[in-house]
MARDRENTOR-205999 format. One record per residue: residue in one letter; x, y, z of N, C-alpha, C, O in turn. Coordinates in steps of 0.02 Angstrom, whole numbers, plus 50000, padded with zeros to 5 digits. Example, Ala and Ser with C-alpha at 12.3 -4.5 7.8 and 13.67 -1.06 7.14 Angstrom:
2
A506604971650390506154977550390506604983550390507124983450423S506424988850354506844994750357506455000250394506705005750402
//
This chain:
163
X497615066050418498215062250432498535060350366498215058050319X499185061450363499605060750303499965056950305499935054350361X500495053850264501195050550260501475052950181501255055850131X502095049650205502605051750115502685044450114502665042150172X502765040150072503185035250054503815039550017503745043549970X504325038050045504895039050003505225034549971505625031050002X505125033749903505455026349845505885030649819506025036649819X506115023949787506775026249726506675026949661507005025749610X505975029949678505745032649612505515039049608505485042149555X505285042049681505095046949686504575045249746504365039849767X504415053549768503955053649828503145052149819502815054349773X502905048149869501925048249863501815050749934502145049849986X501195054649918500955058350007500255053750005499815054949964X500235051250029499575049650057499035050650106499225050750164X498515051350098497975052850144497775048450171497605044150131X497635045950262497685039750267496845043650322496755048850353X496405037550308495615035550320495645034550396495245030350417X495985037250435495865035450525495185033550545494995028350573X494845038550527494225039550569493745033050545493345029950579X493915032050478493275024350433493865019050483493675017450539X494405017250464494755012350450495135013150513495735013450503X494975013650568495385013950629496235010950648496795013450654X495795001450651496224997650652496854997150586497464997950593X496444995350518496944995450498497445002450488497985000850464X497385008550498497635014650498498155013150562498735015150568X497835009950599498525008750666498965006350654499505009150659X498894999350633499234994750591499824997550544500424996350555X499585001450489499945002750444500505007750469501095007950451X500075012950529500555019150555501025016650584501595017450562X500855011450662501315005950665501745003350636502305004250661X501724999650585502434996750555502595003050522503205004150522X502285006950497502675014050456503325014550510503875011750505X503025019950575503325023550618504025016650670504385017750719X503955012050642504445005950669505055006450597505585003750613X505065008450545505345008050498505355000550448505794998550409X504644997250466504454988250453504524990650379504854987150339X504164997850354504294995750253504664997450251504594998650190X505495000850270505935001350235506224994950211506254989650242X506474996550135506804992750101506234988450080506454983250056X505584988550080505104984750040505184984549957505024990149935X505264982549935505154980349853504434983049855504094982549906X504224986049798503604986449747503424978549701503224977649643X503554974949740503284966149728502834963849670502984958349645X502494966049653501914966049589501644970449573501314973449616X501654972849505501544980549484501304976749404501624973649362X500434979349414500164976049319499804983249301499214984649309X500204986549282500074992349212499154993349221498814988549204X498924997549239498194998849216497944996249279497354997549292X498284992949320497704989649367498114992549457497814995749499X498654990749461499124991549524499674990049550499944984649541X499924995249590500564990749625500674990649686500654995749722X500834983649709500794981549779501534982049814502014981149777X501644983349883502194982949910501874980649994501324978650012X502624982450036502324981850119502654974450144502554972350201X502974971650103503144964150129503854963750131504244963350083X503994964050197504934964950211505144958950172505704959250147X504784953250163505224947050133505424947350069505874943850044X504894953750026505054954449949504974946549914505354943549877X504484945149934504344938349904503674940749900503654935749863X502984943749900502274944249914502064939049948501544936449925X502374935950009502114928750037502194932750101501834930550147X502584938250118502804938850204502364945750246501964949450218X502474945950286502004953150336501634947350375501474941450375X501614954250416501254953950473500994957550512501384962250514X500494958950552500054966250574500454966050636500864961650648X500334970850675500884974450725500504969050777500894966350817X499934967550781499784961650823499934954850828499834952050882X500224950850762500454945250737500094942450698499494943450706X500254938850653499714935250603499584940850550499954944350517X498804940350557498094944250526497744947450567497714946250627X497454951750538496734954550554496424956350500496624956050442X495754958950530495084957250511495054964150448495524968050438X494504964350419494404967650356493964973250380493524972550423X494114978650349493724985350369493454987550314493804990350273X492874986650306492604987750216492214990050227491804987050260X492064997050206491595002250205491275002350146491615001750095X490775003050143490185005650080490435009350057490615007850000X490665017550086490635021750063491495023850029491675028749997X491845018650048492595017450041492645011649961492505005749964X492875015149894493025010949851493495014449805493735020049804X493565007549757494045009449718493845012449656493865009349602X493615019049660493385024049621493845028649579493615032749539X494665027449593494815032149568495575031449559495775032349617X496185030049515496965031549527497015034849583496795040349603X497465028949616497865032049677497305030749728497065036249744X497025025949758496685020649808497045018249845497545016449814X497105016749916497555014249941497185007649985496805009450029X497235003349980497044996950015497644990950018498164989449989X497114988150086497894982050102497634977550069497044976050063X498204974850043498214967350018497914960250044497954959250105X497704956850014497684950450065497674947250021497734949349963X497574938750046497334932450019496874930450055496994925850094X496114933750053495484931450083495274936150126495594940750153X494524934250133494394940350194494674937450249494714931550267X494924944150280495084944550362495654940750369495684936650415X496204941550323496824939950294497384947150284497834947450242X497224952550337497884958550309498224957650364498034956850422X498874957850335499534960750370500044966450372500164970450417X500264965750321500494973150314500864974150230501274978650219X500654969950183500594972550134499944978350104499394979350129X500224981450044499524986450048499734989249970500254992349958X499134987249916499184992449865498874999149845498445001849879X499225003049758498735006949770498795007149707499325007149676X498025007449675497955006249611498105014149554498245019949569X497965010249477498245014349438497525016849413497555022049380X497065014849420496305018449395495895014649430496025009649464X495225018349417494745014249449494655007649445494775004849391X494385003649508494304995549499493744991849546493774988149596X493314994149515492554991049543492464985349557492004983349592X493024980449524492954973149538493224971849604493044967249641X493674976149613493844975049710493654976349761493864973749812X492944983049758492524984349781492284979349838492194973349827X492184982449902491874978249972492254971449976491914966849997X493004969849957493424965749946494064964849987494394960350012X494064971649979494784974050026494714978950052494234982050030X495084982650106494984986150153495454993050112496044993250094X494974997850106495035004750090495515007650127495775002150139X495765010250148496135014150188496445021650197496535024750250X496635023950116496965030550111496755031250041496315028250010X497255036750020497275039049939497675042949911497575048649932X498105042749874498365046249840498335052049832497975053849786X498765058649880498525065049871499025070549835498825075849810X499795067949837500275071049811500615066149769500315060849771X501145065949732501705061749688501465058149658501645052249656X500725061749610500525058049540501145055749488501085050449456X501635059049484502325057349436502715051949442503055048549403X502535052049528502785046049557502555037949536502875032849523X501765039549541501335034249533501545031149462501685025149453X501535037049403501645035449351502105030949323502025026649280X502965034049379503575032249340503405023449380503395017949351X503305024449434502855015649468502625010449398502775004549392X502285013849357501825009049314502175009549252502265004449219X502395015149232503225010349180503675008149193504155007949155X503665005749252504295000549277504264996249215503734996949185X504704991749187504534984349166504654980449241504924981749295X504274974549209504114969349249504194964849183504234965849123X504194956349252503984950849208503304948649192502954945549231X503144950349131502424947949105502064943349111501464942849096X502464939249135502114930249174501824932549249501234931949268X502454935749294502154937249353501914943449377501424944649412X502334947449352502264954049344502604959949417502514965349445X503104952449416503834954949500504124960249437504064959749376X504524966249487504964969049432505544963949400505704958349419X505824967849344506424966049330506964966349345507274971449329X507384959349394507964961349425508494967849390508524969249330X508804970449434509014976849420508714984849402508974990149385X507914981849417507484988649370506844990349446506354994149445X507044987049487506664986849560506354996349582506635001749571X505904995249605505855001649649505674998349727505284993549732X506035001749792505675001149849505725007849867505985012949845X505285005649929505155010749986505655012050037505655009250092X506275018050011506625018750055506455021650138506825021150187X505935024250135505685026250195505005029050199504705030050146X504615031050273504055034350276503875038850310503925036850368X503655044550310503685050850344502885051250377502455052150333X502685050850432502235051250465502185058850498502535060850545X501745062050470501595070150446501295073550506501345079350524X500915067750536500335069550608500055061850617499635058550588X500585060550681500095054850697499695056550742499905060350785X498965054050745498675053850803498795047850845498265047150875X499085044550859499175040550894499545039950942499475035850987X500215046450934500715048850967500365050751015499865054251005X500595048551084500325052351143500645060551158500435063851205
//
């Protein structure tokens, strides 16, 4: 199972974890295939570590899972952050995702059994790149007004979920 993010920076294909990560894979296909990330901001982006998007409010405070609220954390052993281009949702605590979701710039063992694994980075390494020379502000590390990337859209490649 695949997707494109399409930004205004360039394309990412992603490989998305159905079979480990059920729920949240629904979730995410869900608001994908609703058009919930268009126009998402890339919200916090820190050089070497990741950048997060998925929050229509463009504030990193908003989302919500296609059920309302939160849900619960899907953290696999065998699911980590081993490698550039990881894809996991965001939260503030366990059993805290909605529908933000980052994907990091190298490996990061410290997030390990933390956050819920989900996909990976399989096409638009260039993409990822031109992502992490954005500038940002160094206090928070939001882009710099006028220097923004979002997610103009998302291309759902094969859903299984489609009846």
């Amino acid at each position: 199972m695949s997707v494109t993010l399409h930004t205004t920076v360039g394309d990412i294909k992603l490989e998305l974890f159905c079979e480990a990560c059920p729920r949240t894979t629904e979730n995410f296909l869900a608001l994908a295939g609703t058009d919930y990330y268009n126009g998402c901001l890339f919200i916090r982006n820190i050089k070497g570590f990741m950048v997060q998007t998925g929050d229509p409010t463009n504030t990193g405070k908003g989302g919500e899972c296609i059920w309302g609220g939160k849900f619960g954390d899907e953290i696999k052993e065998d699911l980590k952050h081993k490698a550039r281009g990881v894809v996991a949702m965001a939260n503030s605590g366990s059993n805290t995702n909605g529908s933000q979701f980052y994907i990091t710039y190298a490996a990061q063992p410290s997030l390990d059994l933390k956050y819920s694994v989900f996909g990976k980075v399989i096409d638009g390494w260039e993409t990822l790149d031109a992502l992490e020379r954005l500038p940002v502000n160094p206090k928070n590390h939001k882009p710099v007004q006028g220097k923004e990337a979002k997610i103009e859209r998302v291309t759902i490649h094969a859903n299984p979920l489609a009846g």
